[in-house]
N, C-alpha and C positions, 0 to 999 in steps of 0.2 A: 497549444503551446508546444513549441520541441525543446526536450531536456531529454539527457541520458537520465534511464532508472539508475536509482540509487542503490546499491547495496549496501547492506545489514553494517553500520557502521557501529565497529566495536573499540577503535580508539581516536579520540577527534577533539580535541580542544581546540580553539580560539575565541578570547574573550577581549572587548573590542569595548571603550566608551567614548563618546565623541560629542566636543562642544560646538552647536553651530551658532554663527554670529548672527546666521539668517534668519534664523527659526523665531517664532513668537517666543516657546519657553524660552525661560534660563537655559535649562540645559536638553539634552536627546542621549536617549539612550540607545545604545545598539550593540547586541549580546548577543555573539554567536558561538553556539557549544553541542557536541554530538549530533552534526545534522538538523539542528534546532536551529531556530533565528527567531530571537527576543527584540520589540521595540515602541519603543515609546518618543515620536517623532511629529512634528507640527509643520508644515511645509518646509519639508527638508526637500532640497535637489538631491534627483537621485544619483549624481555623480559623487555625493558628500559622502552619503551612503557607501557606495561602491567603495570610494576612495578608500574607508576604512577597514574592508575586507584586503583592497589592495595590501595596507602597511601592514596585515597579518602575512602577507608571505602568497595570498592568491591572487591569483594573474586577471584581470580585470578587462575587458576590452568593452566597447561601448560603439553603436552607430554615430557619427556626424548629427548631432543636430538635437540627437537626442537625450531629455535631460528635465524630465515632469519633475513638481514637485509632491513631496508622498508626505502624507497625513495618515497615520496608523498607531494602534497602542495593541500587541498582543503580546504572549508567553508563551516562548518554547512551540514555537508552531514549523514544523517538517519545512526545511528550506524553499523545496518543491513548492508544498501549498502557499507558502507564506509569498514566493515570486508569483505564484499564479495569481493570487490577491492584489500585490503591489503593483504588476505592469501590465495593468489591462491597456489593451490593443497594442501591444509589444511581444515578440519572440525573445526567447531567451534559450541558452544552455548552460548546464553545470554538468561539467566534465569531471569527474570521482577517478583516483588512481591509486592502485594498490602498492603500499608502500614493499621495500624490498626486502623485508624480514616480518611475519606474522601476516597473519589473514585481514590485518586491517586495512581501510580503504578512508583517502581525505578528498577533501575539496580543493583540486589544486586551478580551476578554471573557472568562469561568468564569463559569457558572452550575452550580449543586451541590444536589441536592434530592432528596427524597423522591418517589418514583415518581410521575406522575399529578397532582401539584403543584407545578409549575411557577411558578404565578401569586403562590402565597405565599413570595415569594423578599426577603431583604434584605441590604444593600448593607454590606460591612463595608470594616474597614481606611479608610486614609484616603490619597486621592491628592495626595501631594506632591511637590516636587522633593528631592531629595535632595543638600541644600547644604553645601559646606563653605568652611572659609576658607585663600586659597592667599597668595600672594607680596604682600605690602605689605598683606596683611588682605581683597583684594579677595574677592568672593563668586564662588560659580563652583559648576559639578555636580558633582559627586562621580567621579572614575576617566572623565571626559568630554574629547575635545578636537576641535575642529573646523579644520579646515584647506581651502584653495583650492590648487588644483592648477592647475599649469601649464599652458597651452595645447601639445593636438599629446603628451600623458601618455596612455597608452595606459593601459584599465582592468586588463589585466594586469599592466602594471608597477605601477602603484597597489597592486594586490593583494599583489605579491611587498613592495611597499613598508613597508604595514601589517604584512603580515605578520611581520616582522622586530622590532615590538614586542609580539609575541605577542597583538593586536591585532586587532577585529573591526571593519568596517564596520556601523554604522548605519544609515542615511540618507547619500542622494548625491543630490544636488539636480545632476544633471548640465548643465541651463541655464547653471547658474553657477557650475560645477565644487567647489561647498563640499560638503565630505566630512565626517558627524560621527561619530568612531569610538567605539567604547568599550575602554577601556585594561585591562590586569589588575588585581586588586583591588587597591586601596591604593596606584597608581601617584603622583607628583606630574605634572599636569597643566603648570603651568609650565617644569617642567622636560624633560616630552616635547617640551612646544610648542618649545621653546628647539633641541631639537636635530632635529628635525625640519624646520626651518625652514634645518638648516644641509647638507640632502640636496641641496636642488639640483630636488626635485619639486616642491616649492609653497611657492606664493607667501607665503600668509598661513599662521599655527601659533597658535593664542591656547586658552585655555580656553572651555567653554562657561560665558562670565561669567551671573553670578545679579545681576539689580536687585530693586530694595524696592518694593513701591506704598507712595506717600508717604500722610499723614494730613492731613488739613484742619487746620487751628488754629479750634479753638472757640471761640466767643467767648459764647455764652450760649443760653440757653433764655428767649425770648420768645410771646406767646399767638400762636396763628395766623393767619397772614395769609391772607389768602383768595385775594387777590391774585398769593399768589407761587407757586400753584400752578395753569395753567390747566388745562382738559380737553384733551387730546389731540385735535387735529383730524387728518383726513385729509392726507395731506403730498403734495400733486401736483406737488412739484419735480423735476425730474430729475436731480438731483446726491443720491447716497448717501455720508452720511459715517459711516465706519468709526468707531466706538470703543473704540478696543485699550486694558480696562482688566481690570476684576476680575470682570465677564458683567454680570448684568443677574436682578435677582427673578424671581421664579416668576410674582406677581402682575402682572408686565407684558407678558406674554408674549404676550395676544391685542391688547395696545397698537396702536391706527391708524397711528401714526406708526415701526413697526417695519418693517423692511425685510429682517429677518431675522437669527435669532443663530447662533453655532457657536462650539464648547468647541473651544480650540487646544491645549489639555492634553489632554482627552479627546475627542474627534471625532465620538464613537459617543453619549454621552452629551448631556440635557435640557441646556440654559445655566442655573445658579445662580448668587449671587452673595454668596460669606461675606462680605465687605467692606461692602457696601452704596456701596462707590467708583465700581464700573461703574453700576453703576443711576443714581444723583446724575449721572455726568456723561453719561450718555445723557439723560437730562429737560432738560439743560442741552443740548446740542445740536443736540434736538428740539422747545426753544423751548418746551417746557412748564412751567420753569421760566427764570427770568428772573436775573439777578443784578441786584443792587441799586445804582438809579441808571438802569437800563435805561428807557426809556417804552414803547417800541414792545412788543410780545405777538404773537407767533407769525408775526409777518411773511415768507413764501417761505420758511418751516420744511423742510427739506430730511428725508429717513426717513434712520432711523438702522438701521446694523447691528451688534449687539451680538458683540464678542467677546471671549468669555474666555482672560486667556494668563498671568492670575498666579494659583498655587494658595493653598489655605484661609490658607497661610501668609505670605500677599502678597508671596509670589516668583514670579518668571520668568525666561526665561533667553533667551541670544541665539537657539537652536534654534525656542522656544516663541512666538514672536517675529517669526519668520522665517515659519512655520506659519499665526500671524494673520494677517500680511501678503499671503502669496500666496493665501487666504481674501479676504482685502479688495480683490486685483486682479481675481480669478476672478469674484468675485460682483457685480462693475461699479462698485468704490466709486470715486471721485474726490476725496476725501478724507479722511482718519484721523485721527484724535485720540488723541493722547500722552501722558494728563494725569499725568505721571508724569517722574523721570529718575534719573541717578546720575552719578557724578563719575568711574565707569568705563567708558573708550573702549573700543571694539571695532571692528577693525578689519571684521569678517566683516559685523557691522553694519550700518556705514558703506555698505559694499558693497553690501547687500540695498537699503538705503536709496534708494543711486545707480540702483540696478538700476530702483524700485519707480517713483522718478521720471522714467529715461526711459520708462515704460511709463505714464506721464501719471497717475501718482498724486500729488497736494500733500498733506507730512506736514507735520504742525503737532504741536508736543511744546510741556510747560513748563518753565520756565528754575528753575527750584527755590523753595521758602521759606527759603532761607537768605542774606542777603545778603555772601554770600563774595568775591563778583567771579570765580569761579571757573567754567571752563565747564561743564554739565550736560550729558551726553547722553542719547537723540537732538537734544534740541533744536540742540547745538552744531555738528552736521555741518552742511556748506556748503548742503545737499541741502533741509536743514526749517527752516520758522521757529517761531522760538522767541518765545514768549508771554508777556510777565511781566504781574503784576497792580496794577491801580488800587485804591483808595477809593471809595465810591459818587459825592464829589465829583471827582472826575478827576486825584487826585495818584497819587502811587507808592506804594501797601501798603508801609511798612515790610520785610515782612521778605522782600519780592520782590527774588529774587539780580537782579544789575545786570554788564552786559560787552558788550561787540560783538554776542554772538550773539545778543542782545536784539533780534529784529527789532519787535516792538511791544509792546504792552499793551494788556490790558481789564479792566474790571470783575472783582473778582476774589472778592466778598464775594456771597454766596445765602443764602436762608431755605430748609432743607427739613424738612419734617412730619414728626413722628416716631411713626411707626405711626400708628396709628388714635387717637392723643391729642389734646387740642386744645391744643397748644403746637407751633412749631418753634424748631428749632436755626439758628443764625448760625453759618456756616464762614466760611474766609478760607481763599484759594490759589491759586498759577497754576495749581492744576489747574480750576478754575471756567472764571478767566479762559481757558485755553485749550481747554477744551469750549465757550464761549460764540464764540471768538474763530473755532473750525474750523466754526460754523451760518455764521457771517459770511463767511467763505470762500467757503463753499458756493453762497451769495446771489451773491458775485463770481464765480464761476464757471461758472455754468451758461451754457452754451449757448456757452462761450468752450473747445473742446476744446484748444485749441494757448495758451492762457495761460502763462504763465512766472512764477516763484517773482518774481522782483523786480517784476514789470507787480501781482503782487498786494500783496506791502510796498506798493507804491506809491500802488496806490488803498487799501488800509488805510488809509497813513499821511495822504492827501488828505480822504478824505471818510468816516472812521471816526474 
């Protein structure tokens, strides 16, 4: 069998139960946790199998053709040996990758194939979050909670801590003490957070909340303009702005003005983009597109790095977020682009946010399409400014939300082509305005290392 050796797997949850309609039992069980793989299965396909490691967030590929069915009942038996068992006369790999904070190492790969054929391998299941809805309706991960610990908590005590809600460690961002655990099946997350918060160990207790990528408002289909898409030029700025939306086309990939992408869902994995949001607001921020009312064209157009953090289903979550972010410090950005928000705070957030800007990153987020008066985060934290959108003539877009955190506005209306047709679409949104607004940033920032959030409101508000 070829598989990569595993290393000493010291943080690793995912716990997985699946009903198949195929199967003789009632029900199949299928439990996988620290390098373990638990199951209780009656001719299960093994793409059923698969699939449910898929919806944990692992990347699945499978041969043409192939797809036995598996009859097995063990406990807690090493992944390794437990595939060696289940696919006789089948190759396989599980590719392990160490995560980017602490020595721990997950399973972020299967591949499943017929001997010798490796190359004709395809990609199933589909990688999403796994959303539900907790306390007052808000969005959140499924059996997920993340918490900040105390300064001077020793990682034993942590451990005896968790442990006590029969409870695994995730991910431990030790820099900044956020811990994201995974709960037992079916637990309420608000109500862990709630008592958890009354131990005495940490600070912060919240859900891993789930946000929406917003939608443009359409306003029509017009012939194309030729104007509102230029060529990508070479970008010799020295400021990188981040775009934490939906990723970025396949088609853009060898783009001059790219500075590079990475999947904060998948790590291991090409950047895509179901949406077509990240793509739109990367051209926007790379000055290759322009919003309407704009003169200037590609003026000290700053490279962009694409990142993707909301899945097919245009969710994301504070974890997946956190992941882009230290992405976008690691990789030298000096500015991020938000074009997105929700009407749910997060504390953990907030924090990474505070974190992200002493460490000289300017976020910039949009203040919403809904004119509620209501705050929107990220934009609302003290940390980011928040963007709302104009008219091409320079009023306020109607349905641009309005309140304090409003630190500006820009143009908030684009033309973008749609495929290879000769017609484009007219959108409307702060997310426009706030990709156009974080190029503009950028032009203000370069070569200003030590700048400060209000010195840039400031010349925003002067000479923009």
């Amino acid at each position: 069998m070829k598989y990569l050796k595993t290393f000493h797997v010291l943080i690793l949850t995912a716990v997985c139960t699946a009903i198949s309609a195929t199967a003789a039992q009632t029900e199949t069980y299928v439990h996988y946790e620290d390098g373990a793989l638990s199951l209780d299965v009656e001719d299960m396909p093994l793409r059923e199998i698969l699939e449910i490691f898929s919806r944990q967030g692992i990347s699945v590929s499978i041969g043409e053709g192939v797809n036995p069915v598996i009859s097995a009942r063990f406990d807690d038996r090493p992944v390794e040996d437990a595939f060696n068992a289940l696919l006789k006369g089948l190759d396989y790999s599980l590719i392990w990758r160490k995560r980017s904070t602490g020595e721990a190492v997950y399973l972020d790969e299967i591949k499943v194939f017929e001997p010798g054929l490796e190359s004709a391998l395809h990609r199933i299941g589909t990688r999403h979050l796994d959303v539900i809805a907790g306390k007052d309706n808000r969005l959140m991960l499924r059996d997920t909670v993340l918490i900040m610990v105390k300064q001077g908590v020793s990682r034993d005590a942590l451990e005896t801590f968790i442990a006590q809600y029969n409870s695994s460690i995730v991910d431990f961002d030790e820099h900044r003490g956020i811990v994201r655990i995974r709960l037992p099946e079916g637990s309420d997350p608000d109500a862990v957070s709630a008592g958890m918060v009354q131990s005495g160990l940490v600070s912060i207790a919240e859900p891993d909340y789930v946000y929406g990528l917003p939608r443009h408002t359409g306003i029509g289909s017009v012939p194309f303009a030729q104007n509102s898409v230029q060529a990508a030029a070479v970008n010799d700025a020295e400021v990188i702005v981040a775009v934490l939306d939906s990723g970025l086309a396949t088609g853009y990939s060898d783009s001059q003005f790219l500075a590079g992408t990475y999947d904060a869902l998948s790590p291991s994995k090409t950047i895509a983009d179901d949406s077509g949001h990240g793509t739109q607001m990367a051209l926007l921020a790379a000055g290759v597109v322009e919003p309407l009312g704009i003169d200037t064209k590609n003026q000290d157009a700053p490279a962009v790095l694409a990142i993707r953090a909301f899945d097919q289903n245009g969710y994301t979550s504070t974890s997946a977020l956190m992941n882009g972010i230290d992405y976008a410090l690691q990789s030298g950005a000096r500015v991020i682009s938000m074009s997105w928000g929700s009407e749910t705070e997060s504390a953990v957030l907030e924090s990474v946010v505070n974190s992200a800007t002493d460490q000289g990153l300017v976020l910039v987020a949009a203040v919403g399409n809904e004119p509620t008066g209501l705050p929107v985060y990220p934009a609302a934290y003290e940390n980011v400014i928040g963007i709302g959108a104009l008219l091409p003539d320079g009023e306020v877009w109607p349905q641009s939300n309005y309140g304090s955190f409003v630190a500006r506005s820009f143009p908030g209306l684009a033309l973008f082509k749609e495929g290879s047709s000769e017609t484009s679409s007219m959108y409307a949104g702060t997310s426009i305005a706030t990709a156009y607004a974080s190029r503009i940033i950028a032009e203000i920032i370069e070569g200003k290392p030590d700048i400060e959030r209000d010195q840039i409101i400031e010349k925003l508000s002067r000479e923009y």
